[in-house]
PyMOL Python script that loads the backbone (N, CA, C, O; Angstrom):
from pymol import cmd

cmd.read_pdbstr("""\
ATOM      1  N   UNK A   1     -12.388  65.988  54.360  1.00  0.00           N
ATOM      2  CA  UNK A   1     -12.029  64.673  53.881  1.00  0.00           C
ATOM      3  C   UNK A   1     -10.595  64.734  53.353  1.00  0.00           C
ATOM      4  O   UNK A   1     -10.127  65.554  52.563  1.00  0.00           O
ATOM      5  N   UNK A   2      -9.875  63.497  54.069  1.00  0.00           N
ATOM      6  CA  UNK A   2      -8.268  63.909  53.738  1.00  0.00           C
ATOM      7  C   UNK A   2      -8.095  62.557  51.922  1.00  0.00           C
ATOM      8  O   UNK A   2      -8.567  61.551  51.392  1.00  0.00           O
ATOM      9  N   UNK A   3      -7.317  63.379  51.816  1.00  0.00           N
ATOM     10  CA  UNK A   3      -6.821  62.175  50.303  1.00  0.00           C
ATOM     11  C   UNK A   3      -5.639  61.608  51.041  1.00  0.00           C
ATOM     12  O   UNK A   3      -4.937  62.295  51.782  1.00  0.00           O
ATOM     13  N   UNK A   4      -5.417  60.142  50.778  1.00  0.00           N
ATOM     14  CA  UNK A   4      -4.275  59.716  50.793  1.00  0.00           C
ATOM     15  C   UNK A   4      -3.656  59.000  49.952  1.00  0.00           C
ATOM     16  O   UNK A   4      -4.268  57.976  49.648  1.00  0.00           O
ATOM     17  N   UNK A   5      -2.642  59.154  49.445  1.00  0.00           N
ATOM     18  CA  UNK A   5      -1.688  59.090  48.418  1.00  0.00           C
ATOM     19  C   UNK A   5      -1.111  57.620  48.288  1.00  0.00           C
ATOM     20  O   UNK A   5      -0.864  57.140  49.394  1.00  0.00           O
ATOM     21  N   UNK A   6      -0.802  56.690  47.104  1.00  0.00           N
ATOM     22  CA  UNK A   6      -0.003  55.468  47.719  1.00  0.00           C
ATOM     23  C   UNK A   6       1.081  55.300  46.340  1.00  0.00           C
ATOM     24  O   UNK A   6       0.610  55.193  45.208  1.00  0.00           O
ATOM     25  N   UNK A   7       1.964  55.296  46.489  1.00  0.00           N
ATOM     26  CA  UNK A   7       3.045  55.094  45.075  1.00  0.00           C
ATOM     27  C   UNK A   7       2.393  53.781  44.682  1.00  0.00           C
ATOM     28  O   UNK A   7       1.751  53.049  45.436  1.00  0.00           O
ATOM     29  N   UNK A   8       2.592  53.627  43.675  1.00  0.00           N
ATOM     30  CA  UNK A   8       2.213  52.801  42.460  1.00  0.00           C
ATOM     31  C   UNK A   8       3.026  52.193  41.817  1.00  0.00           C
ATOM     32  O   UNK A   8       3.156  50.994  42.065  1.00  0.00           O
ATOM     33  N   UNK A   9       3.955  52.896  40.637  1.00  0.00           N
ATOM     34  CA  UNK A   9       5.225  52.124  39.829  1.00  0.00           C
ATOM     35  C   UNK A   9       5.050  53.326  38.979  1.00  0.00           C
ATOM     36  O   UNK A   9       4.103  54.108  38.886  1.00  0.00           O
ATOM     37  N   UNK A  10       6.310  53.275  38.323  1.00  0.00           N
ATOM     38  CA  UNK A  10       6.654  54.445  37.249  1.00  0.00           C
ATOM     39  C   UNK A  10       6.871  53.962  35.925  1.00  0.00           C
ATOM     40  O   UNK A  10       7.076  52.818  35.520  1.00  0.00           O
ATOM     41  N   UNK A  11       6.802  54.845  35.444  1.00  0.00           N
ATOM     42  CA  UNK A  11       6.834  55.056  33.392  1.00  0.00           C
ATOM     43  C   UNK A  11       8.026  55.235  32.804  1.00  0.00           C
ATOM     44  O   UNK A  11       8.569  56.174  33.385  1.00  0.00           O
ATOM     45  N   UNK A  12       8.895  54.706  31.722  1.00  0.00           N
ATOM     46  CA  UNK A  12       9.529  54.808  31.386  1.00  0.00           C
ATOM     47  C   UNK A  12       9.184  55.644  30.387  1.00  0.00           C
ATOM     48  O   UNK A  12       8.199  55.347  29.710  1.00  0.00           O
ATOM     49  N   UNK A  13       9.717  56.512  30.180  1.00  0.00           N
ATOM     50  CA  UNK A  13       9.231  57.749  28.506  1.00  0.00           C
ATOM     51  C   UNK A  13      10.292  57.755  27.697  1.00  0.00           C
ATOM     52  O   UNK A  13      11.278  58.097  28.350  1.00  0.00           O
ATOM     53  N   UNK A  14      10.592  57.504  26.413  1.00  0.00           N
ATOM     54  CA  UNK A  14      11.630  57.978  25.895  1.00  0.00           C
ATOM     55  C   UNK A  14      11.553  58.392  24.820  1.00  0.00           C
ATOM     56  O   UNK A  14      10.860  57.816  23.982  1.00  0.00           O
ATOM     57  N   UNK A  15      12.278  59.567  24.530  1.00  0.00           N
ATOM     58  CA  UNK A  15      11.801  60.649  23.184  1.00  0.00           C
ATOM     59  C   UNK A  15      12.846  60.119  22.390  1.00  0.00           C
ATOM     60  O   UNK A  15      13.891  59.619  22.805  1.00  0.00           O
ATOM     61  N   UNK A  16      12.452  60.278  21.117  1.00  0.00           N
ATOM     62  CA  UNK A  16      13.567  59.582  20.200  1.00  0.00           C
ATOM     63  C   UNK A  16      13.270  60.548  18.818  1.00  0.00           C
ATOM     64  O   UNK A  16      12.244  61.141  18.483  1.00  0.00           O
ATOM     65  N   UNK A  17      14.520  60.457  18.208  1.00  0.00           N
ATOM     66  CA  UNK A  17      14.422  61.258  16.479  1.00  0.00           C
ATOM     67  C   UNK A  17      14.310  60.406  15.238  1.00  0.00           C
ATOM     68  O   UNK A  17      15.335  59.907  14.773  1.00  0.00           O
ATOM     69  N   UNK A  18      12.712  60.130  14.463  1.00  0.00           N
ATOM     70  CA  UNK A  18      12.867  59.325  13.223  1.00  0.00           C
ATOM     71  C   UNK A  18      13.269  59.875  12.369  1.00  0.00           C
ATOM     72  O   UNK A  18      13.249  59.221  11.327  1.00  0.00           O
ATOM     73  N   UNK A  19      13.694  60.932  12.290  1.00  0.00           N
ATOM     74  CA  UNK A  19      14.111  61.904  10.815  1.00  0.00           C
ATOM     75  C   UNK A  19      14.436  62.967  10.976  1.00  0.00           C
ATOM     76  O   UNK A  19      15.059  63.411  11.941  1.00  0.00           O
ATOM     77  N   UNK A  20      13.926  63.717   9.727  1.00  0.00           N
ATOM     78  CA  UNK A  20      13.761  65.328  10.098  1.00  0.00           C
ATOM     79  C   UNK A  20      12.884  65.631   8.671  1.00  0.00           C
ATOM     80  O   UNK A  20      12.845  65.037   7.593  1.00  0.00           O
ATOM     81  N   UNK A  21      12.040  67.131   9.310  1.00  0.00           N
ATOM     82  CA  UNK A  21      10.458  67.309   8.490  1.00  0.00           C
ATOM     83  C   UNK A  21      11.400  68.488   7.124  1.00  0.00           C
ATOM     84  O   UNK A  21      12.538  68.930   7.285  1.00  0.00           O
ATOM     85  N   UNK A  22      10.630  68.709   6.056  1.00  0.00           N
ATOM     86  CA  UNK A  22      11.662  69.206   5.116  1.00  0.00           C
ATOM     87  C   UNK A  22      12.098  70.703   5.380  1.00  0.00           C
ATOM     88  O   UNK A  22      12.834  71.426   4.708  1.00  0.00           O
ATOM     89  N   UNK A  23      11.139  71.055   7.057  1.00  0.00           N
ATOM     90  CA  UNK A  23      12.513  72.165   6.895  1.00  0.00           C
ATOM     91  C   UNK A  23      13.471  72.348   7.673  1.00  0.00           C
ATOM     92  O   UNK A  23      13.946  73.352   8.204  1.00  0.00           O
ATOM     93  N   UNK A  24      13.780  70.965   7.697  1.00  0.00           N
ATOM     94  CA  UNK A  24      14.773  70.552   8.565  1.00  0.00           C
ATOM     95  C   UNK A  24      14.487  70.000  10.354  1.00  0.00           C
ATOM     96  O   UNK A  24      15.065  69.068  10.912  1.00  0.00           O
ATOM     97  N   UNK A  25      13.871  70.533  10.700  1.00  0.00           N
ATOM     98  CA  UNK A  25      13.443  70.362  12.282  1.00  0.00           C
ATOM     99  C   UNK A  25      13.465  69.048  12.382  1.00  0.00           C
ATOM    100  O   UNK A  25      12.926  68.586  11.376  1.00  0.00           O
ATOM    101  N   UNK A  26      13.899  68.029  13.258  1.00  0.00           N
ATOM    102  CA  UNK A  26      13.539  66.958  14.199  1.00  0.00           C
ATOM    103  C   UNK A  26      12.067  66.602  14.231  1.00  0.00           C
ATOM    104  O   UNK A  26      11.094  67.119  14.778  1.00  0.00           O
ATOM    105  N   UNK A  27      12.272  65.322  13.298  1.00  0.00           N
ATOM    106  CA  UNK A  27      10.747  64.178  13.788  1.00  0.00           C
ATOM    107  C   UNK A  27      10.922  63.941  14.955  1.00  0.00           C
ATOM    108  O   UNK A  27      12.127  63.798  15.161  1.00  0.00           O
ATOM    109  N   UNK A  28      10.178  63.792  16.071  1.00  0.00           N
ATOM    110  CA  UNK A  28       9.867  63.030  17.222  1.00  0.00           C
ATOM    111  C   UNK A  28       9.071  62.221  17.494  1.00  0.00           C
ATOM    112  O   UNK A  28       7.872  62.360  17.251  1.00  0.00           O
ATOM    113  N   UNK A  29       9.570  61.230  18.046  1.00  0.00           N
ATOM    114  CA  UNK A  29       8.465  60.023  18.475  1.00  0.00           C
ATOM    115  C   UNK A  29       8.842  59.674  20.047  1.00  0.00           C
ATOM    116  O   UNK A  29       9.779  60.093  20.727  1.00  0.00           O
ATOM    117  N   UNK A  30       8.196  59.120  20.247  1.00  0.00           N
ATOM    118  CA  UNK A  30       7.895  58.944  22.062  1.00  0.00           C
ATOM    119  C   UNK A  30       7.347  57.562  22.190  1.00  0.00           C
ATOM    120  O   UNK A  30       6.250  57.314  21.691  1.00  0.00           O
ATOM    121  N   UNK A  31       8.221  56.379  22.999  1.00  0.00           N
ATOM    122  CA  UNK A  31       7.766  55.379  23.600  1.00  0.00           C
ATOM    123  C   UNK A  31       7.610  55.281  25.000  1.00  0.00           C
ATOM    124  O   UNK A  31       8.462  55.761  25.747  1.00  0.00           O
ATOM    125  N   UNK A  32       6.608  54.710  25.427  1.00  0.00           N
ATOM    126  CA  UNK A  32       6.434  54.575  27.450  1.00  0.00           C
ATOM    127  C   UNK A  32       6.543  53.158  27.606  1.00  0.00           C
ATOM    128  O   UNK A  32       6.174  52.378  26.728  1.00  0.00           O
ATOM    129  N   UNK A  33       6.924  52.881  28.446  1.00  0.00           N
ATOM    130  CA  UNK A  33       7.444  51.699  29.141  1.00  0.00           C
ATOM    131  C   UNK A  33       6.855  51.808  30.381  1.00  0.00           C
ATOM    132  O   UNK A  33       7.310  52.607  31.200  1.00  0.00           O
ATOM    133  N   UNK A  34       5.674  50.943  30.692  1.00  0.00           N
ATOM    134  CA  UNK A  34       5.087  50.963  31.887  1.00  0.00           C
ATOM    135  C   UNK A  34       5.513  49.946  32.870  1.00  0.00           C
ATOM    136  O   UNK A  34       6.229  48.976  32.620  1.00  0.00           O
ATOM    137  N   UNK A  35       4.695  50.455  34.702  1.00  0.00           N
ATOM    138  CA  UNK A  35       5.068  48.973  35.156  1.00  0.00           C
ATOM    139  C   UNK A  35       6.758  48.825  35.791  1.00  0.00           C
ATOM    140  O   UNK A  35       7.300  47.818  36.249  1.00  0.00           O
ATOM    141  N   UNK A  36       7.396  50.412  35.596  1.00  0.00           N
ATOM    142  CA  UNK A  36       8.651  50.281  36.702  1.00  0.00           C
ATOM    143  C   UNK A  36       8.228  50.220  37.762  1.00  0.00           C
ATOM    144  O   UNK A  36       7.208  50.797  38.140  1.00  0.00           O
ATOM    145  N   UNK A  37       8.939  49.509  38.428  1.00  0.00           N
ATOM    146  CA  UNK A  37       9.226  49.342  40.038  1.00  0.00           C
ATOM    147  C   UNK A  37      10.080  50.721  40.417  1.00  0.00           C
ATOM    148  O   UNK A  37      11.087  51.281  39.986  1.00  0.00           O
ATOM    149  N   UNK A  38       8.920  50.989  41.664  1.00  0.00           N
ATOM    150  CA  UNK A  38       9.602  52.173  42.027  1.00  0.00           C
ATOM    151  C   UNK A  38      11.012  52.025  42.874  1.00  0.00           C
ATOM    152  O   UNK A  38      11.634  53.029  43.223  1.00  0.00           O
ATOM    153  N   UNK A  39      11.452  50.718  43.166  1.00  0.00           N
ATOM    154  CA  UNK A  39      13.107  50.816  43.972  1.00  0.00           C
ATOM    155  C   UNK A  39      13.878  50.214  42.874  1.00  0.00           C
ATOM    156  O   UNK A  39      14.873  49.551  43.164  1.00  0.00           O
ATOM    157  N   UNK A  40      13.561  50.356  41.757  1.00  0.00           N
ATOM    158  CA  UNK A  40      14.550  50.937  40.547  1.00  0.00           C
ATOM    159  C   UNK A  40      14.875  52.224  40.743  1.00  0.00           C
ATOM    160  O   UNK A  40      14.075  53.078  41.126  1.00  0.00           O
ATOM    161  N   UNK A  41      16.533  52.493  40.388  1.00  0.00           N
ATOM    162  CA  UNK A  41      16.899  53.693  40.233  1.00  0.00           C
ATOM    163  C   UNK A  41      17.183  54.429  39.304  1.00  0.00           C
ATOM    164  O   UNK A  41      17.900  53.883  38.466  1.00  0.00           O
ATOM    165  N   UNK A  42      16.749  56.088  38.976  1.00  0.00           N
ATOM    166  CA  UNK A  42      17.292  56.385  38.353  1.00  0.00           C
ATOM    167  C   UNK A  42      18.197  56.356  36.917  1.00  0.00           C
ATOM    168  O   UNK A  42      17.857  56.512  35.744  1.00  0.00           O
ATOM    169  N   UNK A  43      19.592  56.066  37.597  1.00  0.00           N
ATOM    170  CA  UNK A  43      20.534  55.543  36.696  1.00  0.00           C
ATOM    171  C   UNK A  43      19.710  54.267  36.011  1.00  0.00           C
ATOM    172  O   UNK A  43      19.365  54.499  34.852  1.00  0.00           O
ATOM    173  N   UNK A  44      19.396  53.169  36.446  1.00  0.00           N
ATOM    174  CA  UNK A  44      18.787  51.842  35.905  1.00  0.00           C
ATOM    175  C   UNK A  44      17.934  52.252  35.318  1.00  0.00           C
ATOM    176  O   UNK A  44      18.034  51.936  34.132  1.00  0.00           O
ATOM    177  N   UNK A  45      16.925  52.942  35.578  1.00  0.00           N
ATOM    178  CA  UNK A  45      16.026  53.304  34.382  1.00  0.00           C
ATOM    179  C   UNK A  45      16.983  54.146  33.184  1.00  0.00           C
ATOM    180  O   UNK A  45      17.157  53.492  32.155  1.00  0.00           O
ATOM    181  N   UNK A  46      17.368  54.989  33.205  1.00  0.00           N
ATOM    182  CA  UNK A  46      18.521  55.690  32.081  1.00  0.00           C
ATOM    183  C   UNK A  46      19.076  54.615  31.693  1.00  0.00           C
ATOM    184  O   UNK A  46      19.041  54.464  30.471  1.00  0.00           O
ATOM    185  N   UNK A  47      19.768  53.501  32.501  1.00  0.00           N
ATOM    186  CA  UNK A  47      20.830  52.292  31.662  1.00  0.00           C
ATOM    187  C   UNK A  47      19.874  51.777  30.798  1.00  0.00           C
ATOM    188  O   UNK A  47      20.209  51.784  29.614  1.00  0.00           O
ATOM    189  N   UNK A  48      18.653  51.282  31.090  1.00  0.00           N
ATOM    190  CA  UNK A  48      18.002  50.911  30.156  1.00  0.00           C
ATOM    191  C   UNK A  48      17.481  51.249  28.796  1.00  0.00           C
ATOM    192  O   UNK A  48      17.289  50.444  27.884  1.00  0.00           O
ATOM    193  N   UNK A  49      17.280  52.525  28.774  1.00  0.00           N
ATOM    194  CA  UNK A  49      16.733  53.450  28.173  1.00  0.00           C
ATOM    195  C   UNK A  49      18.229  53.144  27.219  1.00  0.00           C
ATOM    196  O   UNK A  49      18.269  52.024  26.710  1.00  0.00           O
ATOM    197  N   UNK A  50      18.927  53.677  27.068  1.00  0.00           N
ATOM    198  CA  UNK A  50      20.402  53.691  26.079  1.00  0.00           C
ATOM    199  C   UNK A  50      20.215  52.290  25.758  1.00  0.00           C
ATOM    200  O   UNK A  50      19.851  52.035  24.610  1.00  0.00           O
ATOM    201  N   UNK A  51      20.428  51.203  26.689  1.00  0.00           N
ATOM    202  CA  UNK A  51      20.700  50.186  25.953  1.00  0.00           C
ATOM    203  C   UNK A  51      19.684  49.529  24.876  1.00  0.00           C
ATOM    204  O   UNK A  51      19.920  48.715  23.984  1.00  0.00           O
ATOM    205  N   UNK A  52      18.400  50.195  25.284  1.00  0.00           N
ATOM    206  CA  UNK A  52      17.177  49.776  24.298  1.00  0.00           C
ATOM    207  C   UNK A  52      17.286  50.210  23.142  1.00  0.00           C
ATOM    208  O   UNK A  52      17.179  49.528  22.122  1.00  0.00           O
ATOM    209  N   UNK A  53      17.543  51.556  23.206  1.00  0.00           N
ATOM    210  CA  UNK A  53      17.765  52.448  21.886  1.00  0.00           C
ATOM    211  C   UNK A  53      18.789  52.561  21.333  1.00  0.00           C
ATOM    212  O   UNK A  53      18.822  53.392  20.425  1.00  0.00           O
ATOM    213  N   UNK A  54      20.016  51.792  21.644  1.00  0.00           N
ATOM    214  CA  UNK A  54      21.335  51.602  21.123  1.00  0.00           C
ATOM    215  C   UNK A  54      21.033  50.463  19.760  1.00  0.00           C
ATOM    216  O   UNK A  54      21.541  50.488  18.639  1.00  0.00           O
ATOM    217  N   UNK A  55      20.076  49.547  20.300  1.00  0.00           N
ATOM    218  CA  UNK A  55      19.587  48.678  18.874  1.00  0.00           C
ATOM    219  C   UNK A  55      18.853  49.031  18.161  1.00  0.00           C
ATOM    220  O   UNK A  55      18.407  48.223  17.346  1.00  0.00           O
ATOM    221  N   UNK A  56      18.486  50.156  18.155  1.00  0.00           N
ATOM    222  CA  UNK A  56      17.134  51.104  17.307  1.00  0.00           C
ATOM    223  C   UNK A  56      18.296  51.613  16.368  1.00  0.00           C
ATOM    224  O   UNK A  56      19.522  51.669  16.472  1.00  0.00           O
ATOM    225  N   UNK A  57      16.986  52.100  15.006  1.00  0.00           N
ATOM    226  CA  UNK A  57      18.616  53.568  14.359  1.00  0.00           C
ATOM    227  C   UNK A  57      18.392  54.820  14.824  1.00  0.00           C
ATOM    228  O   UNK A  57      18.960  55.843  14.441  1.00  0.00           O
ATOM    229  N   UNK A  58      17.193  54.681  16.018  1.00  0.00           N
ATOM    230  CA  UNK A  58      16.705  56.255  16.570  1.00  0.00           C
ATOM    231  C   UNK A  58      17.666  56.534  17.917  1.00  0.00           C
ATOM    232  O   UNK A  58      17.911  55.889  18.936  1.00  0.00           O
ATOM    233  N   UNK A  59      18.123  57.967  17.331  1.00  0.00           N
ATOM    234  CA  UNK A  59      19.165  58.560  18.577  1.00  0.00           C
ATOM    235  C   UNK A  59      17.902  58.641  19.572  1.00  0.00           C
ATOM    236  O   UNK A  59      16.717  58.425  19.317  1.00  0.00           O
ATOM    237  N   UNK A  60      18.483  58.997  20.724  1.00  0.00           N
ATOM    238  CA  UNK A  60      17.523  59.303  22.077  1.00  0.00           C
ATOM    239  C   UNK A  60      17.546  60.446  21.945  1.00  0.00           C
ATOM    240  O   UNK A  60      18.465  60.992  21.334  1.00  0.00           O
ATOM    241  N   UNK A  61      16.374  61.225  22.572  1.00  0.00           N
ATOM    242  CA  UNK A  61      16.609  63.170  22.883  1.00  0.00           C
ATOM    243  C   UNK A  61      16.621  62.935  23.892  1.00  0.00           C
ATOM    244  O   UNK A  61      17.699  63.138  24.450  1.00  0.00           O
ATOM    245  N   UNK A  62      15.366  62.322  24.831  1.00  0.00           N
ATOM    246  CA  UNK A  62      15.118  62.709  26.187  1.00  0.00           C
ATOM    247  C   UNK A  62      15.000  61.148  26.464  1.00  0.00           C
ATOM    248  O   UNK A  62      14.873  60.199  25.691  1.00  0.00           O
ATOM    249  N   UNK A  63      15.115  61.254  28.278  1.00  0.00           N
ATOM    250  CA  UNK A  63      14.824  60.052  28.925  1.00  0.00           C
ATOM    251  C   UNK A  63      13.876  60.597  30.157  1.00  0.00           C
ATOM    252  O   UNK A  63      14.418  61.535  30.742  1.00  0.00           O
ATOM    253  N   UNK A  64      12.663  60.253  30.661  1.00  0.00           N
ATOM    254  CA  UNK A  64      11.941  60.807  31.416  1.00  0.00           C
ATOM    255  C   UNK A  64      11.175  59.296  32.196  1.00  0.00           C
ATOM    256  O   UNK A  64      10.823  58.267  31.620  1.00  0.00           O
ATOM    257  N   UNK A  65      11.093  59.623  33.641  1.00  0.00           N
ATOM    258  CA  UNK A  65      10.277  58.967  34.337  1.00  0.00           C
ATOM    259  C   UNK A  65       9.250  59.657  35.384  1.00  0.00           C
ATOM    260  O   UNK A  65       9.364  60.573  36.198  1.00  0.00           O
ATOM    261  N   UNK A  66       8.032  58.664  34.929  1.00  0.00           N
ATOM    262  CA  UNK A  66       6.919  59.158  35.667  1.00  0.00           C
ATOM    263  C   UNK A  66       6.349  58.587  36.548  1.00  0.00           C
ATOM    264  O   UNK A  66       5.461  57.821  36.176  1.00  0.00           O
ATOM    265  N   UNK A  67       6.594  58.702  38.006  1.00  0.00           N
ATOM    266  CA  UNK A  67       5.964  58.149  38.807  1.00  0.00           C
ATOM    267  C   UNK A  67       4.354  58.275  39.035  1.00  0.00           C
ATOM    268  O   UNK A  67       3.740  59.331  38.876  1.00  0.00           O
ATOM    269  N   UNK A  68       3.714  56.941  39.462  1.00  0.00           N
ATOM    270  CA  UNK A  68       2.321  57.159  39.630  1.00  0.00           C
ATOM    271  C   UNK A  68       1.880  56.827  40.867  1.00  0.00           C
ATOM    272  O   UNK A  68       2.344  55.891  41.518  1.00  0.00           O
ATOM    273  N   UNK A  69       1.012  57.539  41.222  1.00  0.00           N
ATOM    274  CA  UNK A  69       0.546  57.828  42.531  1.00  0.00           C
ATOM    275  C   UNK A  69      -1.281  57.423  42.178  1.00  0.00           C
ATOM    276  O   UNK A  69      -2.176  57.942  41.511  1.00  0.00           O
ATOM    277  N   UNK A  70      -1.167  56.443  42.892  1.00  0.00           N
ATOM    278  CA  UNK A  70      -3.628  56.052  43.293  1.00  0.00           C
ATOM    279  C   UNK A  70      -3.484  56.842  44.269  1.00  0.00           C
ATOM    280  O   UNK A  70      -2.511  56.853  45.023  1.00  0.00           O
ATOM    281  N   UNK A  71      -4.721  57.767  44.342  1.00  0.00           N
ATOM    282  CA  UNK A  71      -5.710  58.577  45.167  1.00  0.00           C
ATOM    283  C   UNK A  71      -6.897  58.314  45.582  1.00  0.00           C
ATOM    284  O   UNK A  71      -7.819  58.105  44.793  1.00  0.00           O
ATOM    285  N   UNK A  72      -7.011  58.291  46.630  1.00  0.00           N
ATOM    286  CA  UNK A  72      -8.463  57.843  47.558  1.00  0.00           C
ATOM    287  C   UNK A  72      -8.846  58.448  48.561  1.00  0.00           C
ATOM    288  O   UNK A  72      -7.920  58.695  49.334  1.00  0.00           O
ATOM    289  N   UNK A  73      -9.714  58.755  48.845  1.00  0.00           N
ATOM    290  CA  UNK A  73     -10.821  59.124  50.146  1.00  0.00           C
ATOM    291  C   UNK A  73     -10.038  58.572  51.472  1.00  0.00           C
ATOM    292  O   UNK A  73      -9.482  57.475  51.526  1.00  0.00           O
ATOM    293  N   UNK A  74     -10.084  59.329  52.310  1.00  0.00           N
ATOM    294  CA  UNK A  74     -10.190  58.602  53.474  1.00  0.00           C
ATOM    295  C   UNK A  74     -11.106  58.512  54.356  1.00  0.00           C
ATOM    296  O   UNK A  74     -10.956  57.774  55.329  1.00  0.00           O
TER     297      UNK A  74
END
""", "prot")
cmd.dss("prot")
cmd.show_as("cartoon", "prot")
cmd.util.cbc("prot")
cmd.orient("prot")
């Protein structure tokens, strides 16, 4: 039985810093942004990502996208 694969839409992830814990290390927090269109690019997902968090007081660490893939029987 073969699986076949079908793209879906991708995740926006973005790691961000609320503070820091008292011995100093980096708080982290993490928002997802669901529901990208996968012929968004790249860069456009990153442009977004900055410009969202440019109105926050949280610097960005990371910017990550996750594509999703449905699986089924054939």
């Amino acid at each position: 039985m073969a699986v076949i694969a079908s793209d879906k839409d991708s995740v926006l992830v973005v790691t961000f810093q609320t503070g820091l814990t008292s011995q100093g290390s980096p708080k982290l927090g993490q928002r997802s942004f669901p529901n990208v269109k996968l012929i968004a690019t790249d860069q456009d997902i990153y442009d977004i990502a900055v410009a969202i968090y440019e109105l926050q007081d949280y610097p960005i660490m990371g910017v990550r996208r996750d594509n999703r893939v449905d699986l089924a029987s054939d």
